[in-house]
C-alpha positions in Angstrom: 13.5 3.6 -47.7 13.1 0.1 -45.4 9.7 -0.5 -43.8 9.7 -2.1 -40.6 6.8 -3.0 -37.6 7.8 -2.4 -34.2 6.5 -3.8 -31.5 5.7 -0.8 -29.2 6.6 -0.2 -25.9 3.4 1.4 -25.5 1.1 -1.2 -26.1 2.9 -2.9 -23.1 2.3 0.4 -20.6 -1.3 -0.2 -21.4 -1.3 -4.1 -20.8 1.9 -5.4 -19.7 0.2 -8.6 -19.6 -0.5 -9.3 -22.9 1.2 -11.7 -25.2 1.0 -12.4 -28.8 -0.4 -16.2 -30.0 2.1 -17.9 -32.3 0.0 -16.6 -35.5 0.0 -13.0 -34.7 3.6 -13.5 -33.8 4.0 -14.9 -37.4 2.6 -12.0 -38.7 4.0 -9.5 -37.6 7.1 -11.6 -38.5 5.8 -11.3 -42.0 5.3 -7.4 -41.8 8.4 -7.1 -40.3 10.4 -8.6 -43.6 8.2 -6.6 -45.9 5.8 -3.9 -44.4 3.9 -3.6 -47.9 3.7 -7.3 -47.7 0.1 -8.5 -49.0 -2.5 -9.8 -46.7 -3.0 -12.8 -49.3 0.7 -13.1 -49.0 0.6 -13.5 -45.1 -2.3 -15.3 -45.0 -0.5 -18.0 -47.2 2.9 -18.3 -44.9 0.3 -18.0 -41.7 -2.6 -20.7 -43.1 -5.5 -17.9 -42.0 -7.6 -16.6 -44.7 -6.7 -12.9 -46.1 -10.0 -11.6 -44.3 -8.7 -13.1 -40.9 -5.2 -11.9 -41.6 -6.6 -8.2 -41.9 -8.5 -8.6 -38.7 -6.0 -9.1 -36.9 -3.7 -6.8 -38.4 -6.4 -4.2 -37.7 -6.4 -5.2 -34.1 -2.5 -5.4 -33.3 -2.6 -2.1 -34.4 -5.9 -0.6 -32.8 -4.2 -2.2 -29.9 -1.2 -0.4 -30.0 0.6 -3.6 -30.3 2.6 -2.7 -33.2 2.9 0.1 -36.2 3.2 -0.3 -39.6 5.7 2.8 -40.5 8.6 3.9 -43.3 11.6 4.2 -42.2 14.7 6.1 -43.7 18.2 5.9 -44.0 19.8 9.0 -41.9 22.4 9.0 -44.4 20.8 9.3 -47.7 18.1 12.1 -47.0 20.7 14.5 -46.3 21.6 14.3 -42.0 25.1 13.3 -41.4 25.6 13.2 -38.0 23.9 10.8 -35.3 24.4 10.9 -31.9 23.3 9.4 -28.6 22.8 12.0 -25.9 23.1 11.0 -21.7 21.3 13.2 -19.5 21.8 14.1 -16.1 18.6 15.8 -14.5 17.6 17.4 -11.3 14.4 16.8 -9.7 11.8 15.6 -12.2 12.8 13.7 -15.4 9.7 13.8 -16.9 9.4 17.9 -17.8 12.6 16.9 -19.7 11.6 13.9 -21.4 8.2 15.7 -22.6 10.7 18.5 -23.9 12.7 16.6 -25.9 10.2 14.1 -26.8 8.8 17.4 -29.0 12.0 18.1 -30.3 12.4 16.7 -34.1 15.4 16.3 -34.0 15.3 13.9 -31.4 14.4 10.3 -32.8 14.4 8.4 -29.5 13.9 9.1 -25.9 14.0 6.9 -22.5 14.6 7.0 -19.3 17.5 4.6 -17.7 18.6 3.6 -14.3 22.6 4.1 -14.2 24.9 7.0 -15.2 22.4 9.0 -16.6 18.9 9.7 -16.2 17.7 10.3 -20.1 19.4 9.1 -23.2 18.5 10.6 -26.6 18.7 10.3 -30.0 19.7 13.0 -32.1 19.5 13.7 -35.7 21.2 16.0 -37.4 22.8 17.7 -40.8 26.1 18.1 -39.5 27.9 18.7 -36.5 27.3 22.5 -36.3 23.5 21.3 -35.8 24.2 18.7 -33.9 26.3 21.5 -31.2 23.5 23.7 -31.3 20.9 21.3 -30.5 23.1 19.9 -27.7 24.4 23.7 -26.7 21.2 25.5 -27.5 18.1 23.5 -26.9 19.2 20.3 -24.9 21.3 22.0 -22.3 19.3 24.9 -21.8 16.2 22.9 -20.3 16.0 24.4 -16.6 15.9 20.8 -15.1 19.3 19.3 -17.4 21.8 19.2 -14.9 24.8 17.8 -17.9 24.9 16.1 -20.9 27.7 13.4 -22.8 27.0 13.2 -26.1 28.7 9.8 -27.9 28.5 10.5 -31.8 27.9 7.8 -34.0 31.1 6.9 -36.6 29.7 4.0 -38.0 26.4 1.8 -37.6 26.9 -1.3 -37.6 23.7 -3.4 -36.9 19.9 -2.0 -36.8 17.0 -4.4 -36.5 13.3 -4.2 -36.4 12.7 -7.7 -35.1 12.3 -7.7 -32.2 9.4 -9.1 -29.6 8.0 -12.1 -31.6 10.6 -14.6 -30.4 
């Protein structure tokens, strides 16, 4: 199990103007490498004190800026088949987005400008799951239109790191 800090898109719905000073940058930087990381730790690679450290870990994530969070290998707790799903909607995306946003299966949702109007991440054991959440749940929201599902053979690259350079 990694752990990782995101930088959420969230926090930038709430106040797309806000940007990060170069030592909150740092730390999160620091959490990013290690999540467990110490505060005494991060306050020695950032040159704050370890109450000043926790401050403002406290407020990057009261402000929504970032999340401190576990996160798994697909692969080794038991789901063998990824896949990314395009959607095609009529009318309204966002009855579908809510909808699959409360699907867990689905680890990822947003909407795009393009071919297709969702794309989703999916989840699953193998690929008779993965056909019935396509066949069975994704497909038979009222407002899906079509779907193209691109399976994943082999990940190749997956960072956390983004948003402090």
């Amino acid at each position: 199990m990694m752990n990782h800090v995101s930088i959420e898109g969230a926090a930038r719905r709430k106040n797309p103007g806000a940007s990060l000073d170069p030592v909150s940058k740092a730390i999160i930087e620091q959490l990013q490498q290690d999540g467990r990381r110490s505060y005494a730790t991060i306050a020695k690679a950032v040159g704050l004190s370890e109450a000043a450290v926790r401050q403002r870990v406290q407020r990057l994530l009261d402000a929504e800026v970032m999340q401190v969070v576990a996160v798994t290998d697909p692969l080794t707790v038991g789901f063998r088949r990824q896949a990314m799903i395009g959607i095609r909607c009529e009318g309204d995306i966002e009855p579908v987005a809510e909808t699959l946003t409360a699907m867990s299966e689905v680890a990822y949702v947003v909407a795009t400008a393009g071919s297709f109007d969702l794309m989703a991440e999916v989840v699953a054991e193998d690929d008779d799951q993965l056909l019935y959440i396509i066949n069975k749940r994704i497909r038979a929201i009222p407002q899906v239109r079509s779907t193209e599902s691109f399976v994943y053979l082999k990940l190749h690259k997956q960072t956390y790191t983004w948003g402090t350079r």
